[in-house]
N, C-alpha and C positions, 0 to 999 in steps of 0.2 A: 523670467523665472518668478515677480511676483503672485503666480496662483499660487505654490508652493504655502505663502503663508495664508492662505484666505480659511482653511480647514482651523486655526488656529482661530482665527478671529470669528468664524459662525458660531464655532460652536461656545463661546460667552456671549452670544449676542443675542440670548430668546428671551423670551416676557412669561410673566407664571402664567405658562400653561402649563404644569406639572408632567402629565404621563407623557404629554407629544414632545416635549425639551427631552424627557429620558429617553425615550425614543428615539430620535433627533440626536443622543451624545451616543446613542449606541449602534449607532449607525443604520437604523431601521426607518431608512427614510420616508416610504410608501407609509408608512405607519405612521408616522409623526406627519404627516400630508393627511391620512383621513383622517386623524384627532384635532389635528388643528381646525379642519375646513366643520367641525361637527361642535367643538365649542361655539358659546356664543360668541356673534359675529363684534370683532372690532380690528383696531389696527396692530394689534399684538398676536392675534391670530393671521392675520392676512401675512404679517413680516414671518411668522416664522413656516406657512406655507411654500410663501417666494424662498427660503434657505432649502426646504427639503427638496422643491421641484430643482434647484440649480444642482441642487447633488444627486437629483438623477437625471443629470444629463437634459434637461429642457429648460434652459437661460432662458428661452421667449417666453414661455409660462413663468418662470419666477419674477421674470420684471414684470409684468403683468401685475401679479400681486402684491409684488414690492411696490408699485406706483400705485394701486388700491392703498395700501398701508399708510403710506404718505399724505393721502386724503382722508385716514379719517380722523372723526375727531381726538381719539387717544394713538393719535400719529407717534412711529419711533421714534426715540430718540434719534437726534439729525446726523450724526458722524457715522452711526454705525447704519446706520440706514444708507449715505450718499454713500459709502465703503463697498457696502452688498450691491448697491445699485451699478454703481463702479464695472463691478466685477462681471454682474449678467451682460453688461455694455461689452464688456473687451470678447467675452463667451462668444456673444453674435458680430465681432467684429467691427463695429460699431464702436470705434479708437477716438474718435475726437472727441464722441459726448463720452466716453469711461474717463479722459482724462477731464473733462471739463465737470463728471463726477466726485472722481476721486479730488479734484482741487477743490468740492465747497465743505470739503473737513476740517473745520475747524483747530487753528494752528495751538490753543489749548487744551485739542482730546488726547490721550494716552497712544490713538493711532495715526498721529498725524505724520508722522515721519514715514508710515511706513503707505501712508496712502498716497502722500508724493513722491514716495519714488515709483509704487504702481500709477503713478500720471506718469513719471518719463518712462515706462516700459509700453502705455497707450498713446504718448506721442511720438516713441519711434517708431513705432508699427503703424501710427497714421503718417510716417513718412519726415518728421521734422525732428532728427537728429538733435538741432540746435536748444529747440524748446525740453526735450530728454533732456540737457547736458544741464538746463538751467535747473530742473526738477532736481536731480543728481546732488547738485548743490546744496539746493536747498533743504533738502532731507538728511545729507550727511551732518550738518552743523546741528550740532547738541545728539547727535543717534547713539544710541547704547549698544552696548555690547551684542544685544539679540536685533538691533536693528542693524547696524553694521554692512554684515554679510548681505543683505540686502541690497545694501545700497552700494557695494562693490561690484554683485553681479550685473549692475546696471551700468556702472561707470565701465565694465571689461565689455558689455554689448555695445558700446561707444567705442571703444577701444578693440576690435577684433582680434584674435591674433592669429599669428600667421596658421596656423595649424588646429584643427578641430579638437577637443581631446571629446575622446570615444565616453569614455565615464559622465562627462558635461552634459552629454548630448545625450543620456542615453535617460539619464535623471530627468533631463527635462521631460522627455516625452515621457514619462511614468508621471510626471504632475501634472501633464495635461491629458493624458487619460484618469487619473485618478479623479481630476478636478470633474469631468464629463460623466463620473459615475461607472467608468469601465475598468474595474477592478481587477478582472483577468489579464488584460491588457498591462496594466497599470505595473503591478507585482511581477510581470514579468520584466520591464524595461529595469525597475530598481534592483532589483537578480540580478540583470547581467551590468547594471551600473555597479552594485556591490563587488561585483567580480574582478569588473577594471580596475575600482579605486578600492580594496580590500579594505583602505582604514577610514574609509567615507561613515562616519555612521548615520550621517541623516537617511543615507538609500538603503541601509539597512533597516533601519525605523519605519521610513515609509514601507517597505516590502512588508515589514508585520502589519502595518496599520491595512494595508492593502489586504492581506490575508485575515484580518478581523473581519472588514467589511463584507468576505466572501464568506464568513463562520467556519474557515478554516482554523480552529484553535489550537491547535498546536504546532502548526508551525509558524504561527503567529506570533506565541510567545518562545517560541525556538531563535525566529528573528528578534524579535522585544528584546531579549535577554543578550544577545550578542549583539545587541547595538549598545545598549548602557556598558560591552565594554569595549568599546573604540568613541573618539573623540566627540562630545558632542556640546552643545551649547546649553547652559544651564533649562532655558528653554524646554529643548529639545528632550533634557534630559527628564524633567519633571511630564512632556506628553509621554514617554514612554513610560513611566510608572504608572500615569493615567489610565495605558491601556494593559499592561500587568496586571491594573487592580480590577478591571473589567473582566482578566481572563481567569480572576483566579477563585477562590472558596474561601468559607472562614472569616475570620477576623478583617484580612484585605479585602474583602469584596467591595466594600462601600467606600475605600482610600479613606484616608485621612480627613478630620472632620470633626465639626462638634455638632448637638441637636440637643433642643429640649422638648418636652413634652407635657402635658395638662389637660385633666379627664376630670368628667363632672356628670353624674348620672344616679339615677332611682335606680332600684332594683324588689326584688320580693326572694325571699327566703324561708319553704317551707318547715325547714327542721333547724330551726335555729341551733338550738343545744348541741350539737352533730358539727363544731367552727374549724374542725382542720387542723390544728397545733395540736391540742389536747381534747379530749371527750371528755371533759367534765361532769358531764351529768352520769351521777352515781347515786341517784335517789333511787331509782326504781319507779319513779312516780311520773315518767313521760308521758303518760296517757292522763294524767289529771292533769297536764300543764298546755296552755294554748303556747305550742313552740314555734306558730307562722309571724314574721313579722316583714313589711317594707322597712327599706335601710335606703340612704346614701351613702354614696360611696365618693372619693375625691382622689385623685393620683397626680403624681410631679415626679418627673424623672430628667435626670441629666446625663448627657456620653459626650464622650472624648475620645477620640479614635486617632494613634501617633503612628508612623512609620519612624520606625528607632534604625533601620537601616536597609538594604535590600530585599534581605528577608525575613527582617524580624519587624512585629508589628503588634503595637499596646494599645488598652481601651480602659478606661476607668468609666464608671456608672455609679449613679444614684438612683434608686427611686423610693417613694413614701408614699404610701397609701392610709387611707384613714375612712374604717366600714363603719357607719353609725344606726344601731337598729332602733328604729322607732317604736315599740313595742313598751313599757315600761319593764316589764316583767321580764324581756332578756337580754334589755341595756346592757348588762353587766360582761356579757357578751360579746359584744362592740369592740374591735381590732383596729391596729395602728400597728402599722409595720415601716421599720428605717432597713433598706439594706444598700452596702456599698460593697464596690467587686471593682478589683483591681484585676485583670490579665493579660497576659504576652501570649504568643503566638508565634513559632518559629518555623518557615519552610526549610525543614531539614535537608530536604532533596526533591526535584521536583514529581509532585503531585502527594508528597507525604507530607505531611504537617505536625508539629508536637509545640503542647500547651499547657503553660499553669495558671492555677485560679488562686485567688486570696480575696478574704472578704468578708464581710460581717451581719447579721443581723440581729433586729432589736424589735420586739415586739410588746405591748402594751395596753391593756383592755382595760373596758370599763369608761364610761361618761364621769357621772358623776363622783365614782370610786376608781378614779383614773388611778391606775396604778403600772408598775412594770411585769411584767409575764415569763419574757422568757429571752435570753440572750444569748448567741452564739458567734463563735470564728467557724468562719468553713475555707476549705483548701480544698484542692482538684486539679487534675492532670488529664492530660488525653490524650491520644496518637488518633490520626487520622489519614486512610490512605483515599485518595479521589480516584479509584481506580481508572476510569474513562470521564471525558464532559459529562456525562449524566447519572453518575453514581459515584457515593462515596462512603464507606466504611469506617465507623468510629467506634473506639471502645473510650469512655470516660471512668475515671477513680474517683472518689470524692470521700471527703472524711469533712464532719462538724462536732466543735465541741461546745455543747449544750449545756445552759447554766439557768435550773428556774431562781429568779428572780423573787427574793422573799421565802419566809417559810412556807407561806401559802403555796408554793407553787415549787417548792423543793423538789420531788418528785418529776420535773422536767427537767432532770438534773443526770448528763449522761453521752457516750457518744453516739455516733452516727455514722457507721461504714457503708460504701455502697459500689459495685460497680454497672457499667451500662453499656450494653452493648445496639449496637444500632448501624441501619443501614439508609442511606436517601435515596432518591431515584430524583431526577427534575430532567419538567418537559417543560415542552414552551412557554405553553401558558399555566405549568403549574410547578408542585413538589409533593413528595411525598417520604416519608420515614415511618418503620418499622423498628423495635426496641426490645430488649429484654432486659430485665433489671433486679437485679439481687442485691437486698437491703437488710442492715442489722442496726435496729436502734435500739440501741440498753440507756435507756432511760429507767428512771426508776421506778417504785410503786408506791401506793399510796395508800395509805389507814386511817376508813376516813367511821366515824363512830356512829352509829344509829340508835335511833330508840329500840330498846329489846322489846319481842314481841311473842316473850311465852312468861309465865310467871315463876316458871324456875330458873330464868337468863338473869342474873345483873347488871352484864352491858355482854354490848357485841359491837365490832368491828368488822366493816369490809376490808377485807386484803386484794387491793386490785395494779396486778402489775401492769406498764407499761410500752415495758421492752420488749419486742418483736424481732423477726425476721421474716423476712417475705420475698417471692417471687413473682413477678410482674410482666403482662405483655402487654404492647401496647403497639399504638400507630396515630400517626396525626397525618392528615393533607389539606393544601393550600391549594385552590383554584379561583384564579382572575378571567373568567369568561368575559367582562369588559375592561377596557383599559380603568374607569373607575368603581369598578365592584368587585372585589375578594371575596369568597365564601371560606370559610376553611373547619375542619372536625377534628378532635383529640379525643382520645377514647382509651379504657386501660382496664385491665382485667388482675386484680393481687390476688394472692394466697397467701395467708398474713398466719403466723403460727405467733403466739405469744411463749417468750422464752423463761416462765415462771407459772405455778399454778395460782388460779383464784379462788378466794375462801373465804366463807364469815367465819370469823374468831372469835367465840363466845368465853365467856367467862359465868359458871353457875353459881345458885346462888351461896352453894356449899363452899366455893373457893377453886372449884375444877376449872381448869381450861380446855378448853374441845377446840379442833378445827371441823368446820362443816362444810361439805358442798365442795373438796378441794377440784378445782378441775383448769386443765389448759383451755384455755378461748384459742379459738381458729376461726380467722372468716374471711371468706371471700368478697370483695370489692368490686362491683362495678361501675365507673364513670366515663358519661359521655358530655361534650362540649361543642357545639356547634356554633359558630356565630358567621357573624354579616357585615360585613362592614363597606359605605360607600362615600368616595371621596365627595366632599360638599363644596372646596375651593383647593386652592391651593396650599393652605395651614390649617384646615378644619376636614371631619371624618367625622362621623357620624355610625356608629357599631352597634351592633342586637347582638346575645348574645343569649343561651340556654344552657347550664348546668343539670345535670341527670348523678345523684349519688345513688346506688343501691350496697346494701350490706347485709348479706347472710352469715349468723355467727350460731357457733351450738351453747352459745350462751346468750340468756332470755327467759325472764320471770314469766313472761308469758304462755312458754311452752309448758307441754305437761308432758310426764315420764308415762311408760307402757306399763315401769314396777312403782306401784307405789308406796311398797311395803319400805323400798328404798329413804324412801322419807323418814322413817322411822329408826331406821339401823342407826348404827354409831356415826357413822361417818355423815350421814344425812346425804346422800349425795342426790339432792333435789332441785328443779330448775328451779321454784318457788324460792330457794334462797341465792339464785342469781343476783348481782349488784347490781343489773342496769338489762333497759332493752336492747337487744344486740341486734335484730332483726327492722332493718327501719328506711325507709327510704327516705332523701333528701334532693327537694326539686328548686333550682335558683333561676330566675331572670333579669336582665341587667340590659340598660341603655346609654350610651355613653357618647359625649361629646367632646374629641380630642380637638385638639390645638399641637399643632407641629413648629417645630421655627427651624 
């Protein structure tokens, strides 16, 4: 019964080859056999071709390559190598050199217990009882808890007894199809083992792991789940979360985990003044101002991904970005963002999901006039149902409370309701989501003072509110045509009503106050985002990326009215005393070099 554990020990045993190892844990072995054979050639490729070809079922090809590996200059490591090699030896029958394999494992690797007792399971099968019983031994002194069982089942195949049991016999042969790559086969032997021995949970475990490998998913995790609850070895217990978290959505998909990150790239930015927090520019004077500038750009992010219990499961994030525009003239411009997000994730029932957010952001502009901008708490919630494997169904909540930083920036000062409805679809090689999104930010307004520009004004003031609601659609997709190239587009269409009117507030020189020009801003938004991204090693990616802003609003000094007499009335209600260009497009380019750990 030593094949049983060999699926345990391959799959920790690859070299960074990134896509063909995730290929390779996900059971997609032909696939991890043509990536590996397609990197450049060395012995880290060769070892982890010889593991794919033994998992489909062709031991004489993977020793093949296993013994390429062996020979080249960046050779496996020696235990996990003589272990694999072991193994393709017993496959082809070839009992004396598996056991004369499995013994050059070194008696200080982490598997060495368990590769001599696979020597007495390849010396009693080459017929010497005696030499088994010495293995036996040997393996049992100092064996832990998950080695153990192992090493019993070897001393009980020494030891016969008088009577077969059905469940014993029925497990084995499901590991030895399984191990052969006949998974139909395989999943059915541990069924009818599950049957005889009800509280076996290993032949439960293996029947799901069996049903992964076929992309039978739900009865995969039908089995998964009903083995974690009959007896199992700590072990055993953590591969079936392993593949729980393969079959699930969300937060779990990636198990438990931490990673960091680190981006470094130019970019160019046509409409500088247009930065996304806030529209600041309220001169009126965009067309006199050179608003294109090249910037860098810098990012650092951190995650922590916990499994707090079976099916609750937590992730805390950091990231910090810091945009620097090179331009002198709209330095002032220049963004620095801190946010941190704390969330949980609970499977309520399976295929439904429900989740809170907590978490903060802090934002900061300005080089030389570094200063603070704008600071908020944000919360959020979500139900999500995964209706079938390739679709899933979310609506998100979310509320921030918004505090501008400074008087200067008072006026960013306010909340932020939103909800979001949204649908995914995922295919093989890709993903896709569709969204709607109804947004209310009451933030504030701003009275900001200009030079008067008639000779009977004293002064005038823009009155320009902030606060919006809007309605949004949208869609983003992700496609990986090679194992190391991702394309992927986001793109969104708002209807943005402003929830206050805007107006110059003059004051004459008599002492009268007027409002002029009172009117609601309305505009429509459109942005596209395409980018590129391709893996360069194993910690390094390399991404292009294109930003498309467009914005049509019916406010715009630019525009001219049909009445013009309206200019003249009381109210003045003329574009001419619009606060800003409303009409404007904004084009971004960006090249970025991440680092993964």
């Amino acid at each position: 019964m030593w094949t049983g554990l060999l699926l345990l020990v391959a799959l920790t045993a690859g070299e960074p080859l990134e896509d063909a190892r995730q290929a390779f844990a996900a059971g997609r072995y032909a696939e991890a056999e043509q990536q590996a054979l397609q990197a450049a050639p060395s012995g880290a490729a060769l070892y982890l071709v010889g593991l794919a070809r033994f998992r489909t079922g062709r031991p004489a090809e993977a020793l093949e390559a296993l013994d390429a590996a062996g020979q080249a200059p960046d050779a496996p490591e020696p235990d996990g190598w003589n272990f694999n090699r072991g193994a393709c030896l017993y496959a082809l029958g070839r009992f004396e050199e598996a056991e004369q394999a499995f013994a050059q494992v070194r008696a200080e690797a982490p598997l060495a217990r368990v590769a001599w007792a696979n020597a007495g399971f390849a010396a009693f099968d080459a017929g010497s009882p005696e030499r088994a019983a010495q293995w036996a031994e040997r393996a049992a002194a100092g064996a832990s808890a998950e080695e153990a069982p192992l090493v019993e089942e070897l001393r009980a195949l020494l030891t016969p007894a008088p009577t077969v049991n059905e469940g014993d016999e029925a497990y084995r042969q499901g590991l030895a199809a399984f191990d052969a790559g006949r998974f139909d086969e395989a999943r059915a032997h541990f069924l009818r083992a599950a049957t005889l021995t009800p509280d076996s949970g290993r032949a439960r475990l293996m029947a799901g792991a069996a049903a992964y490998r076929l992309g039978a998913r739900a009865e995969a995790h039908e089995d998964l789940t009903s083995a974690l609850t009959l007896p199992l070895t700590p072990l055993d217990r953590r591969t079936a979360h392993q593949y729980l978290d393969l079959l699930s959505f969300g937060l779990r998909l990636t198990g438990p985990g931490g990673w960091a990150t680190a981006s470094v790239g130019p970019g160019f930015d046509s409409n500088v003044l247009q930065v996304g927090i806030a529209a600041r520019d309220v001169s009126g004077a965009t067309t006199d101002l050179d608003t294109a500038s090249a910037f860098a750009e810098a990012n650092v992010g951190l995650t922590a991904r916990f499994r707090l219990s079976d099916g609750l499961f937590a992730t805390l994030s950091y990231g910090g970005t810091q945009r620097a525009y090179a331009l002198s003239s709209v330095q002032d411009y220049s963004l620095q963002l801190h946010r941190a997000t704390a969330a949980v994730e609970w499977e309520a029932a399976r295929r439904v999901r429900m989740g809170l957010l907590a978490g903060g952001d802090l934002f900061f502009t300005g080089l030389e006039d570094f200063r603070g901008l704008q600071a908020a708490v944000n919360a959020g919630a979500w139900l999500a149902w995964d209706e079938t494997e390739h679709t899933s169904t979310r609506l998100d909540l979310g509320f921030s409370g918004k505090d501008g930083l400074g008087e200067e920036f008072a006026y960013l000062t306010g909340p932020r309701l939103e909800a979001t409805l949204s649908q995914e679809g995922r295919l093989r090689s890709g993903s896709f989501t569709a969204w709607y999104r109804y947004r209310q930010d009451r933030i504030g307004t701003l009275v900001q003072a200009i030079t008067p520009t008639e000779a009977t004004v004293a002064s005038q003031a823009y009155v320009i509110p902030f606060g919006f609601m809007s309605h949004a659609v949208g869609g983003s997709g992700r496609w990986q045509p090679l194992p190391w190239l991702t394309a992927s587009v986001d793109a969104e269409v708002e209807w943005r009503r402003y929830l206050e009117d805007s107006s110059l507030r003059v004051e004459t020189t008599d002492g009268a106050t007027e409002t002029w020009n009172a009117r609601r801003r309305e505009d429509v938004r459109f942005s596209l985002g395409p980018s590129l991204s391709a893996r360069l090693s194993e910690h390094f990616r390399l991404s292009a990326r294109y930003e498309l802003l467009v914005n049509r609003s019916n406010i715009d000094m630019r525009l001219t009215d049909e009445d013009t007499a309206a200019c003249e009335g009381a109210e003045r209600l003329c574009h001419v005393y619009d606060y800003t260009n409303g009409i404007y497009e904004k084009h971004g380019v960006m090249l970025q070099l991440e680092a993964v750990w």
